[in-house]
C-alpha distance (Angstrom), angle and dihedral (degrees) to the residues before:
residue distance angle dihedral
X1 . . .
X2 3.86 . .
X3 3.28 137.0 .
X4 4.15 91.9 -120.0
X5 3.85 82.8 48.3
X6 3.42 99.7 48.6
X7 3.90 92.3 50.2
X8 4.03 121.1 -129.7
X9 3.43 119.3 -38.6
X10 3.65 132.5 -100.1
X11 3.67 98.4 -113.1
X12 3.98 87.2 50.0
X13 3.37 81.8 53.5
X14 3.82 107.0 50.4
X15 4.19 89.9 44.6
X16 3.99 85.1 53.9
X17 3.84 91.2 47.6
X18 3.56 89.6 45.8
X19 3.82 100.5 47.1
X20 3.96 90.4 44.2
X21 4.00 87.4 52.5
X22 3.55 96.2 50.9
X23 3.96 93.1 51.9
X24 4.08 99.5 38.9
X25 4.34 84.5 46.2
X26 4.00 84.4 52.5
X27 3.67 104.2 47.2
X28 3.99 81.4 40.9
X29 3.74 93.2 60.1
X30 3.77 96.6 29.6
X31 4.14 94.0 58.2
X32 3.89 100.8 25.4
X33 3.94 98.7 32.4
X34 3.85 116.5 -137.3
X35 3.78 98.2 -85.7
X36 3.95 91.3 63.9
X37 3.73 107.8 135.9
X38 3.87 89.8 -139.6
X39 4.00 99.3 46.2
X40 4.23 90.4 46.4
X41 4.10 83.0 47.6
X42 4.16 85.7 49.2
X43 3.64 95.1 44.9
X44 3.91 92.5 44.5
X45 3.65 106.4 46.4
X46 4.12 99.2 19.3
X47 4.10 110.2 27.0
X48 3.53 100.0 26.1
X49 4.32 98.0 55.9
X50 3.78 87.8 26.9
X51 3.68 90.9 60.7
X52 4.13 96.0 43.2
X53 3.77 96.0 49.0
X54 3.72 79.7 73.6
X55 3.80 103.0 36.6
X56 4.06 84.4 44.4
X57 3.79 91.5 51.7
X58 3.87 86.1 58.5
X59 4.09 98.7 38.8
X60 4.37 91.8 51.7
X61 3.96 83.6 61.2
X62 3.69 99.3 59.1
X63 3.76 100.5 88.4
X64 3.84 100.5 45.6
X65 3.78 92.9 33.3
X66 3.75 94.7 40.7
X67 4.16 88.8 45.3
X68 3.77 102.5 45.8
X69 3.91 86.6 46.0
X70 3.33 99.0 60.9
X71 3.54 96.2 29.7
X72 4.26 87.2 64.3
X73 3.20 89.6 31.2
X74 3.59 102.2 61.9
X75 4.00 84.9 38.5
X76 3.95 88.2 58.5
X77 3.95 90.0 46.8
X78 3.89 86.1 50.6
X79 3.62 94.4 50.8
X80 4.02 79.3 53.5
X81 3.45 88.7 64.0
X82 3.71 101.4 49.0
X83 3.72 86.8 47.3
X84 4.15 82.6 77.6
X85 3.29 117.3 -140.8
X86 3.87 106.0 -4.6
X87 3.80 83.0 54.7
X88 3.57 98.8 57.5
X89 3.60 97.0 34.0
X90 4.11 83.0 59.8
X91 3.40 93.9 46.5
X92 4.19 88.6 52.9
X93 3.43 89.8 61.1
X94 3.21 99.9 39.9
X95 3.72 98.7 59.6
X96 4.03 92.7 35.6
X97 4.09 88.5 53.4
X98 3.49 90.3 43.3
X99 4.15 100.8 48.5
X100 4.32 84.6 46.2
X101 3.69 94.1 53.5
X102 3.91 92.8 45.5
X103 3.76 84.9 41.4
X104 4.09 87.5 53.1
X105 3.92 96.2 52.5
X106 3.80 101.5 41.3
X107 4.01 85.6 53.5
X108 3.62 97.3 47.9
X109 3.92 98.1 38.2
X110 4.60 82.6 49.8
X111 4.29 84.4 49.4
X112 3.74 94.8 46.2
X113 3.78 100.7 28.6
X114 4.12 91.9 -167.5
X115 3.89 90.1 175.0
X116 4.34 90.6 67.3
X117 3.96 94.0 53.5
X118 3.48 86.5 86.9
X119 3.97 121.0 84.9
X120 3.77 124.5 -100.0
X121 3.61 91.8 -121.2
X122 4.12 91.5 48.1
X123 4.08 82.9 48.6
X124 3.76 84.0 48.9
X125 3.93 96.3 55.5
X126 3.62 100.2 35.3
X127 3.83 85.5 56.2
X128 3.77 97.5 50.2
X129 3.97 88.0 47.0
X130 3.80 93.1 52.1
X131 3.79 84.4 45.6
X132 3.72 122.4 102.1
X133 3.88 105.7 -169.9
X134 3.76 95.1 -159.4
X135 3.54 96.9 57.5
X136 3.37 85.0 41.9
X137 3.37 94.4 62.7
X138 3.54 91.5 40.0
X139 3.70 98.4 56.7
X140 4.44 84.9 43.5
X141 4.25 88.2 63.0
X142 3.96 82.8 45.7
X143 3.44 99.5 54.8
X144 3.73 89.0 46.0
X145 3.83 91.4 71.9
X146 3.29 142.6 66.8
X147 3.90 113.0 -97.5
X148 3.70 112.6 -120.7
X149 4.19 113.7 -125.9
X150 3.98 86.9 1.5
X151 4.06 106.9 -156.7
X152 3.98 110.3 -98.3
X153 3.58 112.1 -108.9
X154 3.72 83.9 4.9
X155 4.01 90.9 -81.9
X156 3.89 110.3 59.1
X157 4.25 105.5 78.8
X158 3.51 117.5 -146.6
X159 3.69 88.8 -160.8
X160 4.42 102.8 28.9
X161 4.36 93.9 -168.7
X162 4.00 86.7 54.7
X163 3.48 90.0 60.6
X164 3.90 92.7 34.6
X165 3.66 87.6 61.5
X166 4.08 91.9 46.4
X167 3.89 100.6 40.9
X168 3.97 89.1 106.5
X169 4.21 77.2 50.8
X170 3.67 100.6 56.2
X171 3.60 93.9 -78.3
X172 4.04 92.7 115.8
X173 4.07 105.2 115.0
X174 3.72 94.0 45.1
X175 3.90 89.7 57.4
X176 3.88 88.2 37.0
X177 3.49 88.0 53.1
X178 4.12 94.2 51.8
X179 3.81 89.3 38.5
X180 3.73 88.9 58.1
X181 3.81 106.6 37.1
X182 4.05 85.6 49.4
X183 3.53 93.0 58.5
X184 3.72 97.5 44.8
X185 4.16 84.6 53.1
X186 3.84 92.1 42.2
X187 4.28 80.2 53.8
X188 3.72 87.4 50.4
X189 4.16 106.2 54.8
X190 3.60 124.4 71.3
X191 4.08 117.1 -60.1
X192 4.26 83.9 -126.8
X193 3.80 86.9 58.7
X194 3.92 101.1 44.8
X195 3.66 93.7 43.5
X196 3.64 99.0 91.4
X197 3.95 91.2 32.7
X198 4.05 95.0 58.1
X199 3.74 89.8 43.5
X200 3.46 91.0 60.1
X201 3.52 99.1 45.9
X202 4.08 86.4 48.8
X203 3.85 89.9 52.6
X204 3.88 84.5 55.3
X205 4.02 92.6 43.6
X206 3.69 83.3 53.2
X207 3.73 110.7 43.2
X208 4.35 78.3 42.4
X209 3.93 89.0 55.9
X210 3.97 81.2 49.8
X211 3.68 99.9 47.2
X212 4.23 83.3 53.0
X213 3.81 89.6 52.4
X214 4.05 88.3 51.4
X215 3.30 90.1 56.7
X216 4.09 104.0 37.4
X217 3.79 75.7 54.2
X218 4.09 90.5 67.4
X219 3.96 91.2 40.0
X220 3.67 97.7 111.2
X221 3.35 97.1 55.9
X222 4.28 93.4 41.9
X223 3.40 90.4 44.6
X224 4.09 94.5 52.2
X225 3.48 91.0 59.1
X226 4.36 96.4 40.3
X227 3.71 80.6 51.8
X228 3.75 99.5 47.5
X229 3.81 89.5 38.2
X230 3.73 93.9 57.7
X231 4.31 95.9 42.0
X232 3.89 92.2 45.0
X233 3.73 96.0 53.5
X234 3.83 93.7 28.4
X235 3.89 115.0 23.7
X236 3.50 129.7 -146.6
X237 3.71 103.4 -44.5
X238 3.81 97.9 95.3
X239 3.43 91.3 55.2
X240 4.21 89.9 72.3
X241 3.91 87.1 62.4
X242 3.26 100.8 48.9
X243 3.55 93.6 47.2
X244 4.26 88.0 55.4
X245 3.87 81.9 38.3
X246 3.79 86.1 63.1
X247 3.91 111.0 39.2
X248 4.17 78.2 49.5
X249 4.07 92.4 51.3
X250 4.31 80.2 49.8
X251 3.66 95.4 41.3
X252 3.68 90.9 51.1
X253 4.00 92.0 49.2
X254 3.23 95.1 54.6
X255 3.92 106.0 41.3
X256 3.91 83.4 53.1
X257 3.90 82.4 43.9
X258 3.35 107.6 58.0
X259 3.90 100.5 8.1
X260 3.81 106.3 52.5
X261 3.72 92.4 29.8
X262 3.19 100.8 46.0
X263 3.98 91.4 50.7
X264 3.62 90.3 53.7
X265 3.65 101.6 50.8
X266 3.93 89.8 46.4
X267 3.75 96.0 51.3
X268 4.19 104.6 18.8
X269 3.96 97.1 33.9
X270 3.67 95.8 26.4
X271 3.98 87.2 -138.3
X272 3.98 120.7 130.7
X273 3.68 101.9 -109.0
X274 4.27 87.4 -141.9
X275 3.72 89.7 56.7
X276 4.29 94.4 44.0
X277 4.17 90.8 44.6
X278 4.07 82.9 52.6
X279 4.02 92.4 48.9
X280 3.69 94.6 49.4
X281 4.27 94.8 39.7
X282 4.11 91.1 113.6
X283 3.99 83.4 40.7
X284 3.87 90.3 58.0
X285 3.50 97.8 33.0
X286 3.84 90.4 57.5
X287 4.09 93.9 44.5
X288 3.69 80.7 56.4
X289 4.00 101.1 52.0
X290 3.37 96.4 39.8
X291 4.14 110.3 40.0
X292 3.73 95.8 -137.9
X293 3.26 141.1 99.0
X294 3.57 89.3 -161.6
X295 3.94 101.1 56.3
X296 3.61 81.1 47.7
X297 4.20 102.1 59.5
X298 3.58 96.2 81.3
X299 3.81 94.1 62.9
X300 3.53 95.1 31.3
X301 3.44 88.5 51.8
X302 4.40 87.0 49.1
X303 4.13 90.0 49.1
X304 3.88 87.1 57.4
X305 2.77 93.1 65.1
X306 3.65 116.5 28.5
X307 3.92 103.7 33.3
X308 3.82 100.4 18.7
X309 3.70 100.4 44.4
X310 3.99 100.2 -145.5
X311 3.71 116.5 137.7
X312 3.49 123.1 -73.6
X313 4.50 88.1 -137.7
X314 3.47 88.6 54.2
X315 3.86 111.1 32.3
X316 3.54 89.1 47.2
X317 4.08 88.7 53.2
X318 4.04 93.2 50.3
X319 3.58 97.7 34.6
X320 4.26 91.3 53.0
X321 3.82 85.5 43.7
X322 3.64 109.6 42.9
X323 4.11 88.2 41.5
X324 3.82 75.6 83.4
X325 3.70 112.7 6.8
X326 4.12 96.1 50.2
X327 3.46 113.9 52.9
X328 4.02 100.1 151.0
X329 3.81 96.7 154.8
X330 3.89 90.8 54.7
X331 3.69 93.9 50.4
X332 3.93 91.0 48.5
X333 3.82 77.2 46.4
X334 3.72 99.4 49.5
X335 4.19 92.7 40.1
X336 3.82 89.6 58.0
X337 3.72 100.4 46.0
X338 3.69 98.3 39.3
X339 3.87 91.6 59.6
X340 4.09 88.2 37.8
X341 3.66 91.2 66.7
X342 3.96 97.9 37.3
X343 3.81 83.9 62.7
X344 3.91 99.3 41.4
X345 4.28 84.4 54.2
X346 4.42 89.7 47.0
X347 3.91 85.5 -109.1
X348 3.65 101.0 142.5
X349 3.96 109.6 -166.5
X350 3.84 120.8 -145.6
X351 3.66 120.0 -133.9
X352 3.73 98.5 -94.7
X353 3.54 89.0 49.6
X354 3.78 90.1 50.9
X355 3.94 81.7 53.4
X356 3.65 93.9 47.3
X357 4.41 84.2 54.5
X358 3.90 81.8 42.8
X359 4.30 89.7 56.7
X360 3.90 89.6 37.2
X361 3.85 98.0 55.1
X362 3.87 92.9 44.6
X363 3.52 87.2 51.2
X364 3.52 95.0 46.0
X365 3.71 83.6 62.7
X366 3.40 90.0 80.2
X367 4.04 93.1 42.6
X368 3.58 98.5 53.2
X369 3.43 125.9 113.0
X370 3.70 104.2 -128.9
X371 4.37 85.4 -140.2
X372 3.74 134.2 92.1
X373 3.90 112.7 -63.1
X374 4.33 88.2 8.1
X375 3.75 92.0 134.4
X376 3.77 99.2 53.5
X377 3.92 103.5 80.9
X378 3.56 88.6 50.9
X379 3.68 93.9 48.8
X380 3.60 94.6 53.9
X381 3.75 94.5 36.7
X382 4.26 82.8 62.8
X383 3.51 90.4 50.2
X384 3.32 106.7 62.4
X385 4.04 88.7 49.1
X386 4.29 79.2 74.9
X387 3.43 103.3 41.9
X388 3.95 100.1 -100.2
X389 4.21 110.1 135.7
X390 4.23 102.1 -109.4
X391 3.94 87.6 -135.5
X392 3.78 87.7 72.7
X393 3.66 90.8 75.7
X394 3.86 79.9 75.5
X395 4.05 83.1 68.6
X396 3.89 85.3 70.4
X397 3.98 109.5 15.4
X398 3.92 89.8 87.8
X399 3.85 92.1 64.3
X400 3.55 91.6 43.5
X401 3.66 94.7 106.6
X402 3.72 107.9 85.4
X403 3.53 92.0 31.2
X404 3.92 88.1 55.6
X405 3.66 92.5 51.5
X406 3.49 92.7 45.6
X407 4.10 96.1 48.0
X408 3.77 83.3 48.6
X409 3.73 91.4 65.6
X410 3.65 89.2 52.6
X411 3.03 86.3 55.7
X412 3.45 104.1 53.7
X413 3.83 95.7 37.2
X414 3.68 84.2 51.3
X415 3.80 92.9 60.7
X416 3.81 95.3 50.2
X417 3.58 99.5 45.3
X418 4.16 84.0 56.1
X419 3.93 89.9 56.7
X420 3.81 90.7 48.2
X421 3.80 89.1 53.4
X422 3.85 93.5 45.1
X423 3.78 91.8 43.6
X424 3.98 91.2 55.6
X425 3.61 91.8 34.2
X426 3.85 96.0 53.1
X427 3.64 90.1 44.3
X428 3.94 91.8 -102.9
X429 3.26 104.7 116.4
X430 3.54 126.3 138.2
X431 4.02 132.5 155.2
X432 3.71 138.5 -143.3
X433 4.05 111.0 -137.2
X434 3.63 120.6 -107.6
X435 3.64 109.6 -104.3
């Protein structure tokens, strides 16, 4: 079908939308002033629910996206491991690429701090609109008491569904913790036996990726009205953050990119990084059109082994397993904006909390959908854990677009540098001439 057939696309779509609710939310506050009677009625009862039917469509798929993710995620990492020593090489690099990118965008987004360019008073009213007194209140009384069956060590749940139903309440690591320990036992039993367990958990995964398409699908129209919401009551102002928030997301891809990459293919794989960037060029170029590192496996997969030269037994195992399991451009992605928005709401995160984001994004490696908008129940799911509202992910989710396509390369690149390694590592290494 073409492109004029299929009508513009739905990332045209959501930069329109957002760029049309930016300017009709400024010339609303600029000639009615934000204590109008009619544009607080239009932002309470039109903007406000018009914008969370589409941040709510992408928060009530955390648990069973979040859960099956890790769940076959930690099942394809354990089939890593009983691959021998092509699995655990893999799984090496993928933790050591993952920790450096993490480590890459918590550092830059400390130096450049793009959440404190904004005034106190702009912090003060974007706080008091994301706030919601009653639940507020509600969550004051709760913190009051005692919590019954309190996780041990604050991450192993006595009771895993009670923390299921809070992870959007702080309740995250406990569930994490579940998720992740199930999967490594549903890696242990017999293959016969977790059959008909991991397909139903990848029925879930799937009809969750779904779900996230549905609602990326109504994303203009929520993001016209987060957009509008947030430049009627605030003004412009935010709009010089995110743009620093951005170029540091970009900078950050790429130093990790073509700096860490390239070091470990010269030195580990004993390629020339200029040579392996020029093999995989229709790899990257399709991570970047399409948003997903799944879309992107079968020609990834194709490039291996026609431009790159890496074996088809093990670029086909990494490839398959990191389209899931490695996502270092998300974490890198998922560092930077989690501590962007703690600073834009005044929440200033210690260092072991900025560890505990560090942890959380390299796990959320694993429990990222590799699709368009995969990595935003996660992010707001983390959120919450330190007191920042999950409905200000809608401050950045209508720029996400470049950055997604970007991360996405990361991604990708990130999954064939790890077979190069492993190929030269295991003693498998072969190359396809420069032409």
């Amino acid at each position: 079908m073409s492109e004029a057939r299929r009508g513009m696309p739905l990332h045209t779509k959501i930069l329109i939308s957002l760029l049309l609710g930016a300017v009709v939310g400024g010339i609303a506050q600029v000639t009615l002033g934000t204590k109008n009677e009619g544009l607080k009625w239009f932002v309470d009862n039109i903007a406000t629910p018009g914008g969370n039917i589409f941040l709510y469509l992408l928060f009530m798929m955390v648990v069973p996206l979040l859960f099956s993710a890790l769940i076959l995620g930690v099942g394809d990492l354990g089939d890593a491991a009983k691959v021998g020593k092509i699995g655990l090489l893999s799984l090496a690099m993928t933790i050591i690429l993952s920790g450096t990118a993490v480590v890459i965008g918590v550092v830059g987004v400390n130096l450049v701090q793009p959440g404190k360019i904004i005034s106190e008073q702009k912090r003060s009213e974007l706080v008091a609109q994301f706030s919601d007194k009653a639940a507020a209140d509600k969550n004051l009384e709760a913190a009051k008491k005692a919590p019954d069956d309190p996780p041990v060590l604050g991450f192993i749940p006595k009771n895993p569904f009670k923390e299921i139903n809070r992870a959007l309440e702080g309740g995250l690591l406990p569930f994490m913790f579940f998720a992740l320990f199930f999967g490594v036992a549903l890696a242990a039993i017999e293959p016969e036996k977790a059959a008909p367990v991991r397909a139903f958990f990848e029925g879930i995964f799937a009809a969750s990726q779904k779900v996230i398409e549905y609602a990326m699908r109504y994303g203009p129209i929520g993001v016209f009205f987060l957009v509008f919401k947030t430049t009627a009551t605030l003004g412009f102002e935010l709009f010089g953050a995110l743009g620093v928030y951005v170029l540091l997301v970009l900078a950050a891809l790429a130093l990790h990119q073509f700096g860490t990459y390239s070091l470990v293919l010269q030195f580990v794989a004993k390629r020339n990084p200029l040579q392996f960037f020029k093999q995989m060029r229709s790899t990257m170029m399709f991570a970047f059109a399409t948003s997903s590192s799944n879309a992107t496996l079968p020609t990834a997969l194709k490039a291996a082994e026609d431009e790159v030269g890496l074996p088809k037994d093990i670029s086909s195992f990494v490839l398959t397993v990191g389209a899931t399991a490695n996502q270092n451009g998300t974490a890198l992605f998922e560092g930077i904006t989690i501590i962007f928005l703690a600073q834009m709401f005044g929440v200033d995160l210690t260092l072991a909390q900025q560890f505990t984001v560090m942890g959380l994004a390299i796990v959320a490696g694993i429990g990222t959908a590799g699709i368009p908008g995969g990595a935003w129940p996660m992010i707001a799911t983390i959120l919450v854990m330190f007191k920042v509202p999950a409905e200000a992910i809608g401050i950045v989710i209508g720029i996400d677009r470049i950055l997604d396509m970007s991360r996405t390369v990361l991604n990708v690149t990130g999954d064939m540098t790890i077979a190069a390694c492993v190929a030269r590592l295991s003693g498998h290494n072969r190359q396809v001439a420069e032409v």
